[in-house]
C-alpha positions in Angstrom: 75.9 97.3 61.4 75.7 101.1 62.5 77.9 102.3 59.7 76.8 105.0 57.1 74.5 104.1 54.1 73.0 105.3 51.4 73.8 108.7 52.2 72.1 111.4 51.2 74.4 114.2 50.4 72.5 117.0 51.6 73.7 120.6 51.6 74.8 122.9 55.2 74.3 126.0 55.7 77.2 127.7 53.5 76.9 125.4 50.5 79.0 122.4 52.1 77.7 119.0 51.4 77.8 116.6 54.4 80.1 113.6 54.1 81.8 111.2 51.4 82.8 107.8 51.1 86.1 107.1 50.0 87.0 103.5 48.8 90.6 102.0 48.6 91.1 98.7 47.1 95.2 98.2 48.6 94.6 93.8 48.7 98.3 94.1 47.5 99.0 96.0 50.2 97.7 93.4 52.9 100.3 91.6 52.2 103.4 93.3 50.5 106.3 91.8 52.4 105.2 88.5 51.1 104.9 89.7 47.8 107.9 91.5 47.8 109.5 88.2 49.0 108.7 86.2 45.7 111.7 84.4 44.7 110.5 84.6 40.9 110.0 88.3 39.9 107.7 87.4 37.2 105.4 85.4 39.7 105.5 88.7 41.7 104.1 91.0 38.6 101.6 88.1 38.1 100.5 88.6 41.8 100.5 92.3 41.6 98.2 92.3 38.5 96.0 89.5 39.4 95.1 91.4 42.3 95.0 94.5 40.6 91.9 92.9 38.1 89.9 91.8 41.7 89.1 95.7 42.2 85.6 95.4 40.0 84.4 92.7 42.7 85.1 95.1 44.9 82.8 97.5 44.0 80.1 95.2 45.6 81.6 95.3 49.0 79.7 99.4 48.6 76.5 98.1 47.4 74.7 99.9 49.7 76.3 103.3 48.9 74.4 106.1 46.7 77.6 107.9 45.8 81.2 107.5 46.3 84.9 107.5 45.3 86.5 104.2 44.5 90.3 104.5 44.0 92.1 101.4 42.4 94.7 100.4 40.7 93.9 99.8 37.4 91.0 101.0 35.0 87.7 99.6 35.2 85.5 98.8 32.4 83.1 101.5 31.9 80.2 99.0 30.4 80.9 97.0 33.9 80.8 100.3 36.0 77.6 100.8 34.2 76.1 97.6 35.1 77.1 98.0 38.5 75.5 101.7 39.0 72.4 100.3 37.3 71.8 97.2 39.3 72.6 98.6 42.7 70.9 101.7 42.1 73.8 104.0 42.3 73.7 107.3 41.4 77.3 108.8 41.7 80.4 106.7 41.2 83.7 108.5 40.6 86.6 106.6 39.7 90.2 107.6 40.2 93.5 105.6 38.9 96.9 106.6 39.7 99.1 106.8 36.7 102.0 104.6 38.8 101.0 101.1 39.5 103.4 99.9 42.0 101.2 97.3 44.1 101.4 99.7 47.2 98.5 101.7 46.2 98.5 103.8 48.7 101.9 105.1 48.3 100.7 105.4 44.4 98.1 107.6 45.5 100.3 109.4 47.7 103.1 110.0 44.9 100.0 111.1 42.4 99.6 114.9 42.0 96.4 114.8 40.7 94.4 112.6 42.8 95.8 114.0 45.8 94.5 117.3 44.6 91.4 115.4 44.2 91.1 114.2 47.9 92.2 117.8 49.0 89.3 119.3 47.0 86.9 116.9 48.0 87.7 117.7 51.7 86.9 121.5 51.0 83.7 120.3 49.3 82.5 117.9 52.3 82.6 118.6 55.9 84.2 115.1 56.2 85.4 112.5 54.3 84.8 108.7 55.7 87.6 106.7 53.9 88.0 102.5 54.1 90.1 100.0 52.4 90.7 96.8 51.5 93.2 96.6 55.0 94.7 98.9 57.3 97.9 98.9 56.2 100.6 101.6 57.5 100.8 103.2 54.2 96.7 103.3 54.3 97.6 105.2 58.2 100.2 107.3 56.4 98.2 108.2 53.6 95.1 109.6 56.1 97.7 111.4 58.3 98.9 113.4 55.4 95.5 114.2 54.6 94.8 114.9 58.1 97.7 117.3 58.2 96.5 119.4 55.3 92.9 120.2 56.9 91.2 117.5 56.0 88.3 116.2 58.6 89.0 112.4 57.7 87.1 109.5 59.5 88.2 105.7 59.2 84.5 103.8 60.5 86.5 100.4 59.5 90.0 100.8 60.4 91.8 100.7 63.9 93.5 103.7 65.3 97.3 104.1 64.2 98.7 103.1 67.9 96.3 100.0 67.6 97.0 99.1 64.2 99.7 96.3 64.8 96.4 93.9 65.4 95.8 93.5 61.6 99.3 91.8 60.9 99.6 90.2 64.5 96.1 88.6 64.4 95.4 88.5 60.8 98.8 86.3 60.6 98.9 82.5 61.1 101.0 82.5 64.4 99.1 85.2 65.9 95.9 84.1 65.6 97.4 80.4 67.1 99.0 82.1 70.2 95.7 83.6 70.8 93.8 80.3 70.3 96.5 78.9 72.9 96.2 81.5 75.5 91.9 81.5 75.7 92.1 77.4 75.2 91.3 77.3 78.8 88.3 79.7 78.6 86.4 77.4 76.0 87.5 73.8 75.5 86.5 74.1 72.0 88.2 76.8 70.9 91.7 74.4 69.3 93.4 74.7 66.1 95.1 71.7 64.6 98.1 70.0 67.0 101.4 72.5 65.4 104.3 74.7 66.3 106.2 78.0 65.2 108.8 77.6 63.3 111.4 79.9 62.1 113.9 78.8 58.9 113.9 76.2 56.1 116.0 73.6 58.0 114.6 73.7 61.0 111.0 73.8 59.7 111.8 70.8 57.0 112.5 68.5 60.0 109.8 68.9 61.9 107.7 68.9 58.9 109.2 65.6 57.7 108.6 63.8 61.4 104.8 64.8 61.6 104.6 63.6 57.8 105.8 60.2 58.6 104.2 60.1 61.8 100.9 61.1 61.0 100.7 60.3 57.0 100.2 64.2 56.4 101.4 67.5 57.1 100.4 71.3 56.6 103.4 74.4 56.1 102.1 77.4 56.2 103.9 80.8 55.6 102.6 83.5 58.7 100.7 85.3 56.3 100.2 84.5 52.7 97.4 85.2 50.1 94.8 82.8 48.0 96.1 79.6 48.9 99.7 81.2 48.2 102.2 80.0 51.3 100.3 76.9 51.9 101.7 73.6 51.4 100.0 70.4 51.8 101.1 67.1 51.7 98.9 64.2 51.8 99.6 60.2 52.3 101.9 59.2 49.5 103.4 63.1 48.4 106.4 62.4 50.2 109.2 59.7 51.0 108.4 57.8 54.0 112.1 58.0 55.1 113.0 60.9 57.1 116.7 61.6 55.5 115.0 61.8 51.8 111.1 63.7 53.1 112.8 66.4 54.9 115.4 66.7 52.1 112.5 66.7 49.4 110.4 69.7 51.5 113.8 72.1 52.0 113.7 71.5 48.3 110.5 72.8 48.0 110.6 75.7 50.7 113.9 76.9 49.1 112.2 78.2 46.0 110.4 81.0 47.5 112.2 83.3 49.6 109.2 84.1 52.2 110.1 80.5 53.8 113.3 81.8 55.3 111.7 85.4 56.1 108.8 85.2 58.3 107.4 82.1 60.9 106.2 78.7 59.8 103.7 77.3 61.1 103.7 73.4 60.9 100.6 71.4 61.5 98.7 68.0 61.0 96.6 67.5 58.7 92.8 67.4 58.8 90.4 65.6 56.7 87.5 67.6 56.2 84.0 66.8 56.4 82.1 68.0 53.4 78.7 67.7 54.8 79.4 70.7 56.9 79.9 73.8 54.9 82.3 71.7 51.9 84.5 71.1 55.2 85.4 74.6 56.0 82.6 76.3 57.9 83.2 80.2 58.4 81.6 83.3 60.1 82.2 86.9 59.7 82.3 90.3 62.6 82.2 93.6 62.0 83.7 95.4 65.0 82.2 99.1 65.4 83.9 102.3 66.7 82.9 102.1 69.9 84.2 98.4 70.7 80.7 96.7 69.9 81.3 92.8 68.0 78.7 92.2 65.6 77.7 88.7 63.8 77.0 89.5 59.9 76.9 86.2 58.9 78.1 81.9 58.7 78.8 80.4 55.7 80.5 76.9 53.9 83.8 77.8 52.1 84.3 76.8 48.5 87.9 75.6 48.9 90.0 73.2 46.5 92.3 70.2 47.5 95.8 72.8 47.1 93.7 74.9 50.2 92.7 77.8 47.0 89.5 79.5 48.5 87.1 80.1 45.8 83.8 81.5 46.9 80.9 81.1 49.5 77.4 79.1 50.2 75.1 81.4 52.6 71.9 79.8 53.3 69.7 77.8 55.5 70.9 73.9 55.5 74.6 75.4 54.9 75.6 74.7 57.9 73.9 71.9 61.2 72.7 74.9 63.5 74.8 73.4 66.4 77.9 74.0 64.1 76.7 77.6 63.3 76.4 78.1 66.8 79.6 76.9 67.7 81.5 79.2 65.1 79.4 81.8 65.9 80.4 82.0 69.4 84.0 81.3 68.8 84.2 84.2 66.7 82.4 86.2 69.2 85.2 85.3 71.8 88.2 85.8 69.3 86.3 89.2 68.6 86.4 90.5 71.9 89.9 89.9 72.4 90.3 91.9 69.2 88.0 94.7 70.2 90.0 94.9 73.9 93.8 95.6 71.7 91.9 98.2 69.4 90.9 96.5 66.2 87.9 97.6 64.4 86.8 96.7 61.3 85.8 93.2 59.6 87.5 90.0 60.3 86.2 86.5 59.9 87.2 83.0 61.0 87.6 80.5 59.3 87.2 76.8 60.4 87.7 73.3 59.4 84.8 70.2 60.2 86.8 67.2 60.8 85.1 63.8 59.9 84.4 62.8 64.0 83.1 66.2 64.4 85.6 68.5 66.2 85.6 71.9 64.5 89.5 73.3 64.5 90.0 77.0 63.9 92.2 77.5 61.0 92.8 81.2 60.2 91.5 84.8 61.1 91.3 87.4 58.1 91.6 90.8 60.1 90.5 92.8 57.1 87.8 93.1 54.2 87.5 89.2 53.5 86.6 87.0 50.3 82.8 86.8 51.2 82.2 90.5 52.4 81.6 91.5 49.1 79.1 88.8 48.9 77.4 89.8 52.2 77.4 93.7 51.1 75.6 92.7 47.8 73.3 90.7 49.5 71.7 93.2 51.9 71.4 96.0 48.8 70.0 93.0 46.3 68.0 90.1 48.2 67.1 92.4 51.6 68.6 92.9 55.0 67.3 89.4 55.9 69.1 87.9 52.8 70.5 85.2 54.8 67.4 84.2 56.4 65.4 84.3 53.3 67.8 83.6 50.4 70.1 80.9 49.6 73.4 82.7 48.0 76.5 81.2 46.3 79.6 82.6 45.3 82.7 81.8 43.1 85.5 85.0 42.7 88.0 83.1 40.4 85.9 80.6 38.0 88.4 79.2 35.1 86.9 79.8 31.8 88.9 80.2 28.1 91.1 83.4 28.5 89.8 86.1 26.4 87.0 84.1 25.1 84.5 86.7 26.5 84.4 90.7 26.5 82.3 91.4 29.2 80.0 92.9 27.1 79.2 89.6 25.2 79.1 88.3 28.6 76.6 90.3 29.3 74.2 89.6 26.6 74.9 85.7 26.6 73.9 85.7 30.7 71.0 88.0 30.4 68.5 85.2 30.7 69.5 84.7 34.1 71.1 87.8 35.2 69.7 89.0 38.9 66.4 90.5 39.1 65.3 93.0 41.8 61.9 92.0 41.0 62.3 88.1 41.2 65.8 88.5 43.8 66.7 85.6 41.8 69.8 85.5 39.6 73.8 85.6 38.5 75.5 88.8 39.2 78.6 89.4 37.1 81.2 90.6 39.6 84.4 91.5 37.8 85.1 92.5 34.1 88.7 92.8 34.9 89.1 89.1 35.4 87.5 87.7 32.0 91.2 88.6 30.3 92.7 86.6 32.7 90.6 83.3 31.8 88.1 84.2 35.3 84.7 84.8 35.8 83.7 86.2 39.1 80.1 85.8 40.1 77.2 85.2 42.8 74.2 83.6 42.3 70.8 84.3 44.1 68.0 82.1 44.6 64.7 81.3 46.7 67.4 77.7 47.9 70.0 76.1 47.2 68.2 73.8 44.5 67.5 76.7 42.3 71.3 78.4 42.7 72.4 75.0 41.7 70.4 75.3 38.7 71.4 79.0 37.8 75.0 78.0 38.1 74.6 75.2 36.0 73.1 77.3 33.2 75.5 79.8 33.2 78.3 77.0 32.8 76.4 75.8 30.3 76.0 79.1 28.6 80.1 79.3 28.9 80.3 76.7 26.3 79.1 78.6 23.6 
């Protein structure tokens, strides 16, 4: 990927440094109407802080960078910032936290005296300043313009232009990416997503819903864009009544306690069984689209997901995936990519899939934004190599239930430093969030020479959890 790192900040003539990286973790922002649409306020603040303590992981996504400003919402522990720096070899890492915490963090920043001043400053100090986020929302575009207008040579390497921008919602939404798969159907045969329509409105949506159930023993709902398993509803083979009056009447139930149902398209579907031999049943691959239009494969994976459709983590790795399948997905996402890369976007995206037992692989979903594994994939290339994925088997969990506030992660720390990474060895757990330990989570990815000896890590640091 032909993107800047590892910069060396050397000095131009006059005493101005080159270029700095500027790093914005807005995941709340991604998706905020769906937030804001939460029927139980409480459950919103939940959301709101829970994404909030992912912006530690985050960090990783720059593991490759020398020096540069990470912007979050909420504090980050300075013994984990410390390990960080230490064990990606970082030299300068500036932190900055806006005193407002709204969930729209780029409004925060906006609205925050001080670190505007900050960004100002840094733009007299550097002849540019390269800034990425999380997602390319419009208050991220609104937030660069601002800067823009004050003097401030701003680049965005990962984000589409402003007049291009409506690609991250449209394709990064369920109904988008499904139109999509409709329309270039007839260009590649297997290029299908699971038999569903478009729905709009609880009633409507509960009937159709209802029929599929009873017809086909299953059925998927799916809010048009939702968040960690959030606006996804599936009901399998005894979940629901069998007669239509009392299974639609049970699901507008359901639908009616969050307000986002009656807000934005439903998608209804059928239901796929999975194949867990290939990838856990939810294969996966991941683009980065460059500046000037170029797709480029990073990498295929297996997706760690759970039976309520939670993503967890990822396995990257030879044997992950039957190279026909990794072909397959590979080539898929290079098509959806171009399409992409033709309306404007640039940036990450993935696709992810699911391995029916029979065979057929069905596209599922398109993230048109930083992704659940790109921090994974980042870490990687600084840690185990460029060739990481070649040579390494990697595994990764963001959100691993352990006893809330059992562990600082300074005892953490110490109880996992038998098995913590090693540069030397490139073997090892890397402790990914400190944030997340209050919560009752342990983020983490494991290294190893294959998937045997990840196994093993793993299951000495549960192990070591019991203490």
């Amino acid at each position: 990927m032909n993107k800047p790192k590892k910069l060396t900040q050397s000095d131009k003539p006059g005493g101005s440094k080159k270029e700095r990286v500027v790093r914005i973790f807005n995941l709340s922002e991604d998706v905020w109407p769906f937030i804001e649409a939460y029927g139980d306020k409480k459950l919103q603040k939940w959301e709101i802080d829970e994404n909030a303590n992912l912006s530690d992981k985050d960090l990783f996504s720059m593991a490759e960078e020398f020096e540069f400003t990470f912007i979050t919402a909420k504090p980050l522990d300075p013994l984990f910032v410390e390990y960080y720096k230490k064990l990606c070899e970082v030299r300068d890492l500036e932190i900055l936290v806006p005193e407002k915490h709204t969930g729209q963090l780029c409004e925060d920043i906006k609205n925050d005296g001080k670190i505007m001043k900050r960004l100002l400053r840094l733009g007299r100090e550097y002849s540019r300043i390269n800034i990425t986020a999380y997602s390319t929302t419009p208050n991220f575009l609104d937030l660069i313009e601002i800067l823009r207008s004050k003097g401030v040579d701003v680049r965005t390497p990962e984000a589409p232009d402003r007049s291009d921008a409506w690609t991250v919602n449209f394709y990064g939404s369920k109904s988008g990416i499904r139109q999509l798969t409709q329309i270039n159907g007839a260009i590649r045969a297997d290029l299908k997503m699971p038999d569903g329509v478009i729905s709009s409105g609880i009633v409507d949506t509960a009937g159709i819903a209802a029929n599929k159930y009873i017809k086909e023993n299953g059925v998927v709902i799916k809010t048009n864009k939702g968040h960690s398993g959030a606006g996804v509803l599936i009901f399998r083979k005894g979940d629901l009544p069998k007669k239509f009056a009392e299974c639609e009447e049970k699901i507008i139930k359901i639908l009616n306690k969050d307000a986002y149902w009656e807000k934005f398209p439903i998608v209804v579907e059928s239901l796929v069984n999975p194949n867990p031999k290939i990838g856990g049943g939810f294969p996966n691959a991941e683009f980065f689209i460059r500046r000037d239009g170029e797709v480029e494969f990073l990498y295929a994976c297996g997706m760690r997901v759970n039976e309520k459709g939670e993503f967890g983590g990822v396995e990257i790795g030879e044997g992950v995936l039957p190279k026909r399948v990794a072909s397959r997905i590979t080539d898929i996402g290079y098509l959806i990519g171009e399409q992409y890369s033709k309306d404007g976007y640039r940036g990450y995206y993935d696709v992810d899939y699911i391995a029916e037992k029979g065979g057929v692989i069905w596209v599922s979903e398109s993230n048109v934004r930083v992704t659940g594994g790109t921090h994974v994939y980042e870490a990687g290339k600084e840690l185990a190599g460029r060739n990481f994925t070649k040579k390494s088997f990697v595994l990764s969990n963001n959100m691993f239930g352990i006893t809330p506030k059992k562990f600082t992660f300074s005892k953490l720390h110490k109880i996992m430093t038998p098995i913590l990474f090693s540069r030397k060895t490139r073997e090892g757990l890397v402790i990914c969030s400190s944030n997340l330990l209050h919560d009752g989570y342990m983020s983490y990815i494991i290294f190893g020479k294959n998937k045997k000896r990840v196994i093993a890590i793993e299951e000495e640091m549960k192990e070591k959890l019991k203490l």
